[in-house]
N, C-alpha and C positions, 0 to 999 in steps of 0.2 A: 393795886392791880386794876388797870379800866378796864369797863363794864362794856367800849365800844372796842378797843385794838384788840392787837393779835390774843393775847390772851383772854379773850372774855369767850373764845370756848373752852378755859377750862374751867370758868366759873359756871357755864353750861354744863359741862360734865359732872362738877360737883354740887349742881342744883339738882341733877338727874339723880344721882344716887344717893341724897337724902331723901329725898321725893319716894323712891323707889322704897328705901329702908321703911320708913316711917307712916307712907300714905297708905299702903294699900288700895291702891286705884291702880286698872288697867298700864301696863310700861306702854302703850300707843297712843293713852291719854296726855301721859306723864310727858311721853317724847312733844310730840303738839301742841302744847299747854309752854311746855319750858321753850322749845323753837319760837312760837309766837310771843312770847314775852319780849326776849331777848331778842327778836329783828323789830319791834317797837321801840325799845332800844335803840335799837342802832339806827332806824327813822330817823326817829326824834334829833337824836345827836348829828343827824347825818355823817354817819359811816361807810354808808351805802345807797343806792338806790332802789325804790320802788318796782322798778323795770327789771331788777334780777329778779325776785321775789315774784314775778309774774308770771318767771320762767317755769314755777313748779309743777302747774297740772300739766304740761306737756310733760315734764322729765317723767310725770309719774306717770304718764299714760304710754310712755314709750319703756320705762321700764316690766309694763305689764303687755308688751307684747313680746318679750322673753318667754322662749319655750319648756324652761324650767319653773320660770312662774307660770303656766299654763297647768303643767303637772301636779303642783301643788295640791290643790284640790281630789287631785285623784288619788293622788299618795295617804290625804289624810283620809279618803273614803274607805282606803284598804285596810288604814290602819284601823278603822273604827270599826268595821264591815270582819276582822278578822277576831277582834275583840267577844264576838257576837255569834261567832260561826264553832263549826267543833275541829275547823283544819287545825288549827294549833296545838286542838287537846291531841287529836290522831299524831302530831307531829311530835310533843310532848311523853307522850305514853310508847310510842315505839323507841323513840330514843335511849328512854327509860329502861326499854325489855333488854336494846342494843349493849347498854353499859351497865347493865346489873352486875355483869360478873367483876365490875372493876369496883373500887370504895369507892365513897361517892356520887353515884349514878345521880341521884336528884341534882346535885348542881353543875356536872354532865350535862344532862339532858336540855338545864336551863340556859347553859351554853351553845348548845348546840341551836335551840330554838333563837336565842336572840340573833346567833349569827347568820339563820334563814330568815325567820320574820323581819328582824331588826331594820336590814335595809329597806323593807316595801311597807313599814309603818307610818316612815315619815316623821318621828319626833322620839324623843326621850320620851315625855309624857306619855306614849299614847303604847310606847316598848313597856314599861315601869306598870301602867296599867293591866296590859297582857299578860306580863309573868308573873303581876300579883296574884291574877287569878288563877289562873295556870298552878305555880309555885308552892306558893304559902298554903293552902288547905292543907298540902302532901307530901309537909316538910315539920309534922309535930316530933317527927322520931331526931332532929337537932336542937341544937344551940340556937334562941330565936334570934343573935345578934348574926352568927353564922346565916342562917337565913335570908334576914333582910341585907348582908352583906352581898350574897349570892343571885339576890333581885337586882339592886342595885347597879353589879359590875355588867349582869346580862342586859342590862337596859342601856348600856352606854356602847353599846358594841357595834348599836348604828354610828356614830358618830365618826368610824375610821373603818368601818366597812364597805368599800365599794362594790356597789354605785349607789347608796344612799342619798336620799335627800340633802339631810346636813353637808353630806360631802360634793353632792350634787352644787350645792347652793355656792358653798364655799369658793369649790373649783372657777365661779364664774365672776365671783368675789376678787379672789386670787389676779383673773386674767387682768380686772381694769386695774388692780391695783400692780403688778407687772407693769404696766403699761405709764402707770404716775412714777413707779420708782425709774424707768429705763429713761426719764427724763432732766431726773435728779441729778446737781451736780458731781462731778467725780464717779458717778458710779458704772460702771464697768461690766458688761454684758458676756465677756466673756464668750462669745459664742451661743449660749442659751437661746434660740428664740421664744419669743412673748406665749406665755404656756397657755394651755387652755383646759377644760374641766377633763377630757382624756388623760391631759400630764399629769391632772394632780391623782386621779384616781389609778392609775399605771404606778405612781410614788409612793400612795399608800399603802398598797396592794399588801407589802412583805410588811413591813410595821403589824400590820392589821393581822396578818399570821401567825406572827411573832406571840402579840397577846391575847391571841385566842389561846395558842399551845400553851405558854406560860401561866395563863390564870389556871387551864386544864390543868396545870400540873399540881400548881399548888392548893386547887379545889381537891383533887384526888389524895395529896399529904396529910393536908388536912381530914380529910376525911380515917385516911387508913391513918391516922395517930390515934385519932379519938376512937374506933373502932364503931364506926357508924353501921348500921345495918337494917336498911331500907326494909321495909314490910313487904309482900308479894305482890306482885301484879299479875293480875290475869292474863293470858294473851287475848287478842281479840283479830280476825282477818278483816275485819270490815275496818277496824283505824288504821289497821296496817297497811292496805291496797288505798287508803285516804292519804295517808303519809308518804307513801311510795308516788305517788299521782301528782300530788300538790311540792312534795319536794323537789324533784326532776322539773315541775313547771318554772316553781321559782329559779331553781338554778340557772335553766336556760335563759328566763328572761334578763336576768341579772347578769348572766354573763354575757347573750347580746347588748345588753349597753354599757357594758366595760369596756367587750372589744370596739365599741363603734355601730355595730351589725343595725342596733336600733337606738334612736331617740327615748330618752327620758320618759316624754308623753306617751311615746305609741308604747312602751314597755309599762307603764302605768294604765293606760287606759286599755291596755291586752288584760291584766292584773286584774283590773277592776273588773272585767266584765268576765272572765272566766272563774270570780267571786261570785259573781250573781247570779250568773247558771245556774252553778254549783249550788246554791241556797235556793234555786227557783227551785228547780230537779230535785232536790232533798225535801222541801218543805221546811228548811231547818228556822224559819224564821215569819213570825204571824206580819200582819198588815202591821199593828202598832210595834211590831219591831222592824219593819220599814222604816217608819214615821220618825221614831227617835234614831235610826243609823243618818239618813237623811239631817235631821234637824242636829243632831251633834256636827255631821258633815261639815253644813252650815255655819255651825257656831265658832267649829273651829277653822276652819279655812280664812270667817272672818275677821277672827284674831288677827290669825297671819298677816292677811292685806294688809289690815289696818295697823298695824305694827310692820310692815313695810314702806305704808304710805309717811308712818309717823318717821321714821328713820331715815327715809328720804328728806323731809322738812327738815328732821334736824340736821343732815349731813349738811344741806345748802344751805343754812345760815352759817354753822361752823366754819363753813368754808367761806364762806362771803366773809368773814371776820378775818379772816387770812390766818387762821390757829393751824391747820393744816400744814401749811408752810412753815410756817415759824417754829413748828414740832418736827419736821423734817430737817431744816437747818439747825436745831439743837442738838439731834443725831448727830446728824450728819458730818457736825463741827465737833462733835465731844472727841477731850483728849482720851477716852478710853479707848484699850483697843475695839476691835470691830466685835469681836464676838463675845465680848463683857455688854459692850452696848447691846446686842441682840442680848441677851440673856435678861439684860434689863426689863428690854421692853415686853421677854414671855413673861417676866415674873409677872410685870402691870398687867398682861394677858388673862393670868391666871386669880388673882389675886379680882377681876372685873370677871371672870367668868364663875365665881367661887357663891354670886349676888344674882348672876343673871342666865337666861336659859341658850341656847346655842342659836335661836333664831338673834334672838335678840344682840346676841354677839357679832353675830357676821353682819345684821343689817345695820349695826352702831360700832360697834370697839374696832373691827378685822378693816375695815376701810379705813380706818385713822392712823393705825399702827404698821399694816402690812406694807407699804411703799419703803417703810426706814428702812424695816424688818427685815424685806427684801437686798434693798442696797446694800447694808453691813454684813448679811452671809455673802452674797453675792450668786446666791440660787434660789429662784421662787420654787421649784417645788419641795426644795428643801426647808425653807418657809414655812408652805403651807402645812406640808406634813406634822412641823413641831404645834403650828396651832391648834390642831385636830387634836395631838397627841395631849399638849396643855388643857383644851378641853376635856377632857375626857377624863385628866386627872382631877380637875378644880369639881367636875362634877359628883366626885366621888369621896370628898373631904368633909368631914362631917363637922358642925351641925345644918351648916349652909349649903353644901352641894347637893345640887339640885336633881341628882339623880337617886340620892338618899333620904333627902325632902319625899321625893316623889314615892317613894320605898316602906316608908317608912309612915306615911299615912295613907298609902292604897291597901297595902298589904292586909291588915286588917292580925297583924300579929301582934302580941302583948307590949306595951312600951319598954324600951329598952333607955337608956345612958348612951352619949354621947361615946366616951369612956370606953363603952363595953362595947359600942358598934366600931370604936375606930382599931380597938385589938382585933376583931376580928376581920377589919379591913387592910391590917398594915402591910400584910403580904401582897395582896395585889396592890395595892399602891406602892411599893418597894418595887415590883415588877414595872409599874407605869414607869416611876423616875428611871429608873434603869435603862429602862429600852427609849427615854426621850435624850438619855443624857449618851447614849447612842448612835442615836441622829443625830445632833447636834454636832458630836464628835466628826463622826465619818459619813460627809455627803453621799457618797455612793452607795448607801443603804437602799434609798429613793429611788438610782437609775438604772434598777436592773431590768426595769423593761422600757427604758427608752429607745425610738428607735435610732439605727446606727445611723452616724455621718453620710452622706452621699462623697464616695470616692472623686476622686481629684479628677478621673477621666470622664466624669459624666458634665463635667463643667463644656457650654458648649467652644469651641474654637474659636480665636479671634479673627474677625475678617481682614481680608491681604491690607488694605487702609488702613485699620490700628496700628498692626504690624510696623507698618514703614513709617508713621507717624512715629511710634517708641523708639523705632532706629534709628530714626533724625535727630530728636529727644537726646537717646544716649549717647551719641557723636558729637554732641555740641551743637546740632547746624538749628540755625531758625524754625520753629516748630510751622506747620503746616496750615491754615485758616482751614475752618468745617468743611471738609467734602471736598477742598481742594486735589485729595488723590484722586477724584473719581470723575473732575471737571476734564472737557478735553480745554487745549491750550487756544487759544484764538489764531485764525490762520494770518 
C-alpha cells in the first residue's frame, strides 16, 4: 500500500486510531501531528504541491466565519453555566414530584431533563456531567448498573434532539456533503434539493420522539418489575416557579430555531445571557465561581477549535491524496446492492464512533463517509438522520462508548462490570437498533415535515417566443436563431 497514492489516507486513518487507542494525547494534537507527517510525505515524494497546503489558514478562517461555529462558545458557556446553577436541580426535582405517581420517576425525570437541557448543553460530556450530579446522589434506592445506564442514555439525548449543537453542527456537515455526493457519478437527485441544517433538524424531529417515548417506556417497565419505590420529596414553590420560568424559556428558544424564527447564535447568546441575569439577580454564584465558569468556558471552547482546526488539516491532506475519491468510486462501483453498501458504511460509522466523541466524528469520519452514504440511499436527510441515530447508539455500547465512559466515571457510583452495565442497557439499545433499522427501512419517517412541492401552476408562463420556437421545433421546420421572433424583418 503507498504511503503517497490514493490509499495513503487510510494509512492516515489507521495512524489516527492507534495514536488515539494507545497515546493519550489531545485527538487535535493527534489529528496535526499525523496530517503534517503525512503531507511531508507527500512533499518529499512529490505527490502534491506546496501551493495546496498554503491553502489552509484561509479555509480555516473562512470556516470560522460560520454562524454555528460562532455559537459554539455560547452553547458550551450554557452548558457549563448550567452545570453550576440550581435551574436544572428546580427542573429535575419538579419533574420528579410530576412523575412520582408513575414507577420510575427518577429516570423520568432524568429524561425529561436531558431532553430540555440536552439541546442547550452543547456536548455529551458536558449532559453526562449534569445528570451525574443531578442523578446519581438520588438514585441509592436502585440497581447502581440501572443507574449509570439511566445517566448514560439521558446524556445522549442531545445528539438527535433538535436543535442541538451536535445536530446543529451535523446539519451543516450534511449540506457540503449533499453538495460532493450531487456530483458523484450516477447518482440521482431525485427531486430532493441540496438540504440544509432546517432539513436535517425537520427529519429528526419524529426519530427523536420516538426514543424519548420508547426509552420512557422501558425505564417505567423496568422500574414497575423491579418494584422501585422512590423516597419522598418535598414540594418546594420557589424550584417549581424556577422550573415553570426556565422550561417555557428553553422551549420557546429551541423552538425558535427549529422553526427558523431565530439563528443558532441569537438563541444561544439570548440563553446565555438570561443565564446570567438569572445568577446576577439570585447571587447563586461567588466571583471564583465566575472565574472557573469562565476558564472552563475557555478551556473547552478551545478543545473544540482546536479539534476543528486539527480536522480541517487532516481533511485537506486526505483529500489532496485523492483517498476521498478513490472511497467514493469503491462505493460507488461495489457490486453490492445500494443499501448493503450503505449499511456497510453505518456499521464503519459506528464501529469509529464506538472510539471517538461526536465532535470529533462530524469534523473527521461524517465528511468522508457521507457523499457515498448519501448517493447509495439516494436521500441526504435520510442519511443524516441514520448517522445521528448510529451515533447515539456506538455511544452507548459499553466498555467504549463514550457516553458510558463518561457515566460511569462522573457519576461517582460504585464500579460496576461491563457485563452488568450492558444487561441493564440492552433494552434501550434493542430500542436504538430498532427505530434505526426503521429508518433505514422506510424513508418517509424523516419527511413528515418537509415542506410540500410548489404546484405545477405557480411555475411562471412561457413567453409568446419560446412558444413558437417549440412549435417550429415540433413541426419539423428549422429552429429559430436567439431573438429572432422578436427582431423586426429589414424593410
Amino acid at each position: 500500500m503507498s504511503l503517497t497514492g490514493p490509499l495513503a489516507g487510510l494509512w492516515m486513518l489507521l495512524a489516527l486510531g492507534v495514536l488515539i487507542l494507545v497515546s493519550g494525547l489531545p485527538v487535535w494534537a493527534l489529528l496535526i501531528g499525523v496530517s503534517s507527517l503525512f503531507a511531508a510525505l507527500g512533499l518529499a515524494a512529490g505527490a502534491f504541491d506546496l501551493q495546496i497546503l498554503q491553502a489552509l489558514p484561509v479555509r480555516t478562517l473562512g470556516l470560522l466565519e460560520n454562524d454555528l461555529l460562532q455559537a459554539m462558545p455560547l452553547y458550551v458557556f450554557m452548558g457549563v453555566l448550567l452545570q453550576r446553577l440550581t435551574v436544572a436541580d428546580a427542573l429535575f426535582s419538579s419533574l420528579l414530584r410530576l412523575f412520582r405517581p408513575l414507577a420510575g420517576a427518577h429516570g423520568l425525570a432524568a429524561l425529561g431533563v436531558g431532553a430540555l437541557i440536552a439541546p442547550m448543553n452543547g456536548s455529551v460530556a458536558s449532559s453526562s456531567a449534569l445528570l451525574s450530579r443531578l442523578v446519581a446522589p438520588r438514585m441509592a434506592h436502585i440497581d447502581t448498573a440501572r443507574a449509570v445506564s439511566i445517566i448514560s442514555v439521558a446524556a445522549t439525548i442531545g445528539v438527535v434532539v433538535p436543535p442541538s449543537l451536535v445536530l446543529l453542527l451535523l446539519g451543516d456537515t450534511m449540506l457540503m456533503a449533499h453538495l460532493e455526493a450531487s456530483r458523484l457519478p450516477g447518482y440521482l437527485q431525485a427531486g430532493q434539493r441540496i438540504i440544509n441544517t432546517q432539513d436535517v433538524m425537520h427529519a429528526a424531529l419524529l426519530p427523536a420522539l420516538c426514543v424519548l417515548a420508547l426509552w420512557a417506556l422501558v425505564t417505567w417497565r423496568q422500574a414497575r418489575k423491579l418494584d422501585e419505590k422512590p423516597p419522598e420529596t418535598p414540594a418546594n414553590r420557589a424550584q417549581a416557579a424556577i422550573a415553570l420560568i426556565a422550561g417555557g424559556t428553553i422551549i420557546l428558544l429551541l423552538a425558535g430555531v427549529f422553526t427558523g424564527k431565530l439563528y443558532a447564535v441569537e438563541a444561544a447568546a439570548t440563553g446565555a445571557m438570561l443565564l446570567v441575569v438569572s445568577a446576577l439577580l439570585g447571587r447563586s454564584l461567588p466571583a471564583a465561581g465566575w472565574q472557573a465558569v469562565l476558564a472552563d468556558t475557555l478551556k473547552l471552547s478551545g478543545a473544540l477549535f482546536a479539534l476543528l482546526v486539527g480536522a480541517t488539516t487532516f481533511s485537506l491532506v486526505f483529500r489532496v491524496f485523492g483517498t476521498d475519491r478513490w472511497l467514493n468510486a469503491l462505493l460507488l462501483g461495489s457490486t453490492l446492492p445500494p443499501l448493503a453498501t450503505a449499511a456497510l458504511v453505518l456499521l464503519l460509522v459506528a464501529l469509529c464512533a464506538w472510539v471517538l466523541d461526536a465532535f470529533e466524528m462530524i469534523f473527521v469520519i461524517v465528511p468522508i463517509v457521507a457523499p457515498a452514504l448519501i448517493a447509495r440511499l439516494g436521500d441526504a436527510q435520510q442519511a443524516a438522520v441514520l448517522l445521528l441515530l448510529v451515533l447515539q447508539l456506538s455511544f452507548l455500547i459499553p466498555p467504549m462508548g463514550y457516553a458510558v465512559l463518561m457515566a460511569r466515571s462522573r457519576s461517582g457510583l460504585p464500579a460496576i462490570s461491563g457485563r452488568r452495565l450492558l444487561g441493564a442497557l440492552w433494552p434501550m439499545l434493542l430500542v436504538q437498533v430498532a427505530l434505526t433499522v426503521v429508518v433505514f427501512a422506510f424513508p418517509a419517517t424523516v419527511h413528515w415535515l418537509d415542506a410540500p412541492a410548489p404546484p405545477a401552476s405557480v411555475q411562471a408562463p412561457m413567453a409568446e417566443d419560446e412558444i413558437a420556437r417549440q412549435m417550429r421545433e415540433m413541426s419539423g421546420a428549422e429552429p429559430l436563431e436567439p431573438n429572432a421572433a422578436t427582431v423586426p424583418a429589414a424593410p
